[in-house]
C-alpha positions in Angstrom: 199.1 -0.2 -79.8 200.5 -3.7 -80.1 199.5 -5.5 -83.7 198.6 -8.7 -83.6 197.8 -9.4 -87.3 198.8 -7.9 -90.2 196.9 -7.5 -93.4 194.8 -10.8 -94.3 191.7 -11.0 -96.5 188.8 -13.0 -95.0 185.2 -13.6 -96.1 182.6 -11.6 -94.5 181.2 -13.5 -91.6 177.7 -12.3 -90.8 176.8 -11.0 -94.9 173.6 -9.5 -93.6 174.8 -7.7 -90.9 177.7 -5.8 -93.8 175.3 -6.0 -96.8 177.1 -8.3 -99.4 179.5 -10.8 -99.6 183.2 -8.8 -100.9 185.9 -9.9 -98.7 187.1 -8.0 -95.9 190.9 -7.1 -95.6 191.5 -6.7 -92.3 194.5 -4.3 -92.1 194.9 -4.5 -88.1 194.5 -5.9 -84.6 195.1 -5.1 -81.1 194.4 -6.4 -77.7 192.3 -3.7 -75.7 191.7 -6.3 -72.6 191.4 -9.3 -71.5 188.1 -9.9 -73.6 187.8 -6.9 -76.1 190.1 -6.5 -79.4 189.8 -3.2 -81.7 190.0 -4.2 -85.7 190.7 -2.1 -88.7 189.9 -3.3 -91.7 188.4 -2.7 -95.2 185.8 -4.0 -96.8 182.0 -2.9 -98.4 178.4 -2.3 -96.6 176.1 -2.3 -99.9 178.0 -1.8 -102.3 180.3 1.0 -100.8 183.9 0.8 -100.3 184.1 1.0 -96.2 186.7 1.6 -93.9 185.6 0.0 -90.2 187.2 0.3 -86.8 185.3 -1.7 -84.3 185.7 -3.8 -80.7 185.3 -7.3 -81.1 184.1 -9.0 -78.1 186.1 -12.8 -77.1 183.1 -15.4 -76.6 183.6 -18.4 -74.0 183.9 -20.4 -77.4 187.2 -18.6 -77.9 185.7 -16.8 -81.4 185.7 -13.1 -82.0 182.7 -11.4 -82.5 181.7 -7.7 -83.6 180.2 -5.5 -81.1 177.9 -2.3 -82.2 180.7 -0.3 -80.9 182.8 1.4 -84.1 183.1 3.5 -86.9 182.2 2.8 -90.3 182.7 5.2 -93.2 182.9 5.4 -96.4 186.2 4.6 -97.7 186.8 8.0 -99.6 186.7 9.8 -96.3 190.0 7.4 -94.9 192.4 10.7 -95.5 190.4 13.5 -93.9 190.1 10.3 -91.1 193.5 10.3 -91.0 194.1 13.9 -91.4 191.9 14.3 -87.5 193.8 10.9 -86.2 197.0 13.0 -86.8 196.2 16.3 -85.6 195.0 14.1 -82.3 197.9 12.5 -81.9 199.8 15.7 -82.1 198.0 17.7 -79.6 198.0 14.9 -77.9 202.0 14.5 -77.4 201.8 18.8 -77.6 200.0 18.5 -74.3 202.1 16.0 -73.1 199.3 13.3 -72.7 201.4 10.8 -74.9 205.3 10.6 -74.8 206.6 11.4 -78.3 207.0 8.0 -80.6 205.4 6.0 -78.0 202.7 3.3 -79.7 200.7 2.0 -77.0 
């Protein structure tokens, strides 16, 4: 996974669409293709302390925009997340699906 950003605060672009105005600390970036970028980030949906991993589409305008692909979850929940990310990632090199250390 290549970063392109690191942590950054920004205000919540589309307030209806995430249920309030809190700003949004985007933890993470990275380039999926030649149109499509996954973000992490953290932020709020009503209230609620959120984790979000979604794909942002590139428009011909050259902005970022979210798609309806991704996972939003309460922010409590971030360690058993992790927890299952890890165990993945594990099997994953166990199996030899993923060279060991290799971040792609």
């Amino acid at each position: 996974m290549t970063d392109i950003t690191g942590p950054q605060a920004v205000a919540n672009s589309s307030p209806e669409l995430f249920g309030d105005r809190r700003p949004t600390t985007i933890i993470g970036e990275t380039v999926l293709n030649s149109r499509d970028v996954l973000r992490v980030s953290i932020g709020s949906f009503q209230g609620r302390a959120t984790i979000d991993a979604r794909k942002f589409y590139l428009r011909d305008d050259g902005s970022l925009n979210p798609a309806s692909k991704g996972l939003t979850l309460a922010l409590h929940r971030l360690p058993m997340l992790a927890d299952l990310l890890n165990d993945a990632l594990a099997r994953a090199r166990a199996d030899r699906l993923l060279p060991d250390g290799e971040r792609q």
